[in-house]
N, C-alpha and C positions, 0 to 999 in steps of 0.2 A: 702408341706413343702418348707419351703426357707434355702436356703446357707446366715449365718450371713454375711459373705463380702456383698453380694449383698445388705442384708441388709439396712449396713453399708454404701455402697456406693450410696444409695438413700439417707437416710440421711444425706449426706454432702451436697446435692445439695439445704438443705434446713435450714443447720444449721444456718444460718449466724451469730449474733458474740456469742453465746450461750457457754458457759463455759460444757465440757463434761466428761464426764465419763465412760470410756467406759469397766468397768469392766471385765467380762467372754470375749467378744470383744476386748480387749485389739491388741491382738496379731494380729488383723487383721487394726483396727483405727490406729495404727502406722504407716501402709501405705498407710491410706486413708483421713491423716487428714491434711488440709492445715493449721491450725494455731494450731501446738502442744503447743503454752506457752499457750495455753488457757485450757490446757487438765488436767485432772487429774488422769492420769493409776495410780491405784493403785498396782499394780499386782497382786496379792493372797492373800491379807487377810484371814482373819479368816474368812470361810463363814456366811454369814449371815450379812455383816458388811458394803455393797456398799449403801444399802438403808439410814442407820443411818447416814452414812458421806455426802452422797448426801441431806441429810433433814438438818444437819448441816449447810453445803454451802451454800443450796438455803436460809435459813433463815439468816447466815449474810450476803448474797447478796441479797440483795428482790429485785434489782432493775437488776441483771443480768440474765438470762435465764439458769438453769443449766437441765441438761439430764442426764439422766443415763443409759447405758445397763447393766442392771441385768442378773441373772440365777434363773430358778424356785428350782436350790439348792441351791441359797442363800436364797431365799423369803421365804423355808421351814424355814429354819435356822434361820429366822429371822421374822416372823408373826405379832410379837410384831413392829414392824415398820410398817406395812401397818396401823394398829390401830393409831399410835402415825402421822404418815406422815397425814393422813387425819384429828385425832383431829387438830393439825398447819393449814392446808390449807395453805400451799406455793403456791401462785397464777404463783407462778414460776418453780416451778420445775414438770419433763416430766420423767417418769418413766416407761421404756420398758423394758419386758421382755424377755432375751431370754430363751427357752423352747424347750428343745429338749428331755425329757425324762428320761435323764440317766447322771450319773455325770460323766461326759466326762473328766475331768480332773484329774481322780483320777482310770480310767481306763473302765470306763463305767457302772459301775453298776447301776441299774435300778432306777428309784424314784419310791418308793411306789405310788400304785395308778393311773400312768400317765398319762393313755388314759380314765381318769376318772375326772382327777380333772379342776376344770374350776376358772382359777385363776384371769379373769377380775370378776366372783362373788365376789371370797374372797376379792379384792379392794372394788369393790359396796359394800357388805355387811361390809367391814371395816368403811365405809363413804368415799371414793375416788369419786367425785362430777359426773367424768367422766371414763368410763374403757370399753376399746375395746379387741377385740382380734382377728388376721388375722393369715392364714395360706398360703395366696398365695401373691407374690410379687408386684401383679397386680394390688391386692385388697389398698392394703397396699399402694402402689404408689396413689393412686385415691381419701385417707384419707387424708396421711401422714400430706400435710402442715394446712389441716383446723386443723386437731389436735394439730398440732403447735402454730397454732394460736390463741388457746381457753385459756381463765384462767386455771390454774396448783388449785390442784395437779390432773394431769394424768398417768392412768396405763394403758399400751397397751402389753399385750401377744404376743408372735412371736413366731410362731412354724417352728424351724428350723432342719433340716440333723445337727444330732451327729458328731462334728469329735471328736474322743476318744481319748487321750495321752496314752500311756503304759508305754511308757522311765519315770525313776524313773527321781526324781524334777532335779538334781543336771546333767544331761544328756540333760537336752531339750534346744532346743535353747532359746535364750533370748531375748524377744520382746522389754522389758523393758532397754531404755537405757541410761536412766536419774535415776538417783536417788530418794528417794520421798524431801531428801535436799532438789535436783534442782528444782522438783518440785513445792513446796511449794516454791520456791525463784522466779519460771518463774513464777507462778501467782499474788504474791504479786506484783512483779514490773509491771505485765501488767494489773492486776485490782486497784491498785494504795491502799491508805487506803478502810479502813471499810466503807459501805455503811451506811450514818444513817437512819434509816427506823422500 
């Protein structure tokens, strides 16, 4: 299994200008990301809900590269998008999972199934053109950029170490330190108008 930072911090070495999202990841991309107007932490949405916003993005930007780090508790929560992100075929947008097992953010309870379910199928068998899944950081370094480099839509698996939250929401510290306002305000001004495409 791998640690999402480390993850994360391969990643960046290959982001280069790719508009991100760094969902369940959030709390770690805020200090590994060099060009935050480009980002879009959402913080905690409603699960199930990074995929739908990221098929949004990629399709009014067809011409920007956008990423997303998922949870295999939002992908449960949201099925209905691996179906619909592959009907689109956004030849753009890069979709990793992370997967650790248990919904860590809600204090660890288990995902039914876990050490069962194999969710670069559920992508394949949705129609996702391409879909890997890696468990060592090694492996994952030695893919990472050709997968970068291929036509979207991609689903890539990451099976990573659970960190669990326990502290109730209103107690945790705060990764999040922009607004989604500002948010939406640092991307408009650095993605300029709508791509027409």
């Amino acid at each position: 299994m791998m640690q999402t930072d480390e993850i994360l911090k391969l990643f960046q070495k290959y982001r280069g200008n790719a508009i991100v999202i760094p969902g369940r990841g959030g709390r770690h991309w805020v200090e590994i990301s060099d060009k935050p107007e480009r980002d879009a932490p959402l913080g905690d949405p409603a699960m199930g809900g990074h995929a739908s916003f990221a098929l949004g993005l990629a399709l009014a930007r067809p011409h920007e590269k956008v990423v997303l780090f998922d949870s295999e508790g939002d992908v449960l929560m949201g099925l209905g998008a691996l179906t619909t992100i592959a009907e689109m075929r956004p030849t753009n947008l890069y979709h990793f999972m992370l997967d650790n097992g248990c919904y860590a953010t809600t204090g660890g309870q288990p995902v039914p199934n876990a050490e069962h379910v194999r969710y670069d199928l559920l992508a394949q068998g949705s129609g996702y053109p391409s879909a890997y899944t890696f468990d060592h950081i090694e492996e994952l370094a030695g893919h990472l950029e050709a997968i970068l480099d291929q036509p979207g839509p991609v689903f890539v698996g990451l099976k990573v170490e659970p960190e669990i939250i326990n502290e109730p929401i209103g107690q945790r510290r705060r990764w999040q330190t922009r607004t989604r306002e500002q948010v939406a305000s640092d991307l408009k001004q650095t993605l300029g108008p709508r791509d027409a495409g």
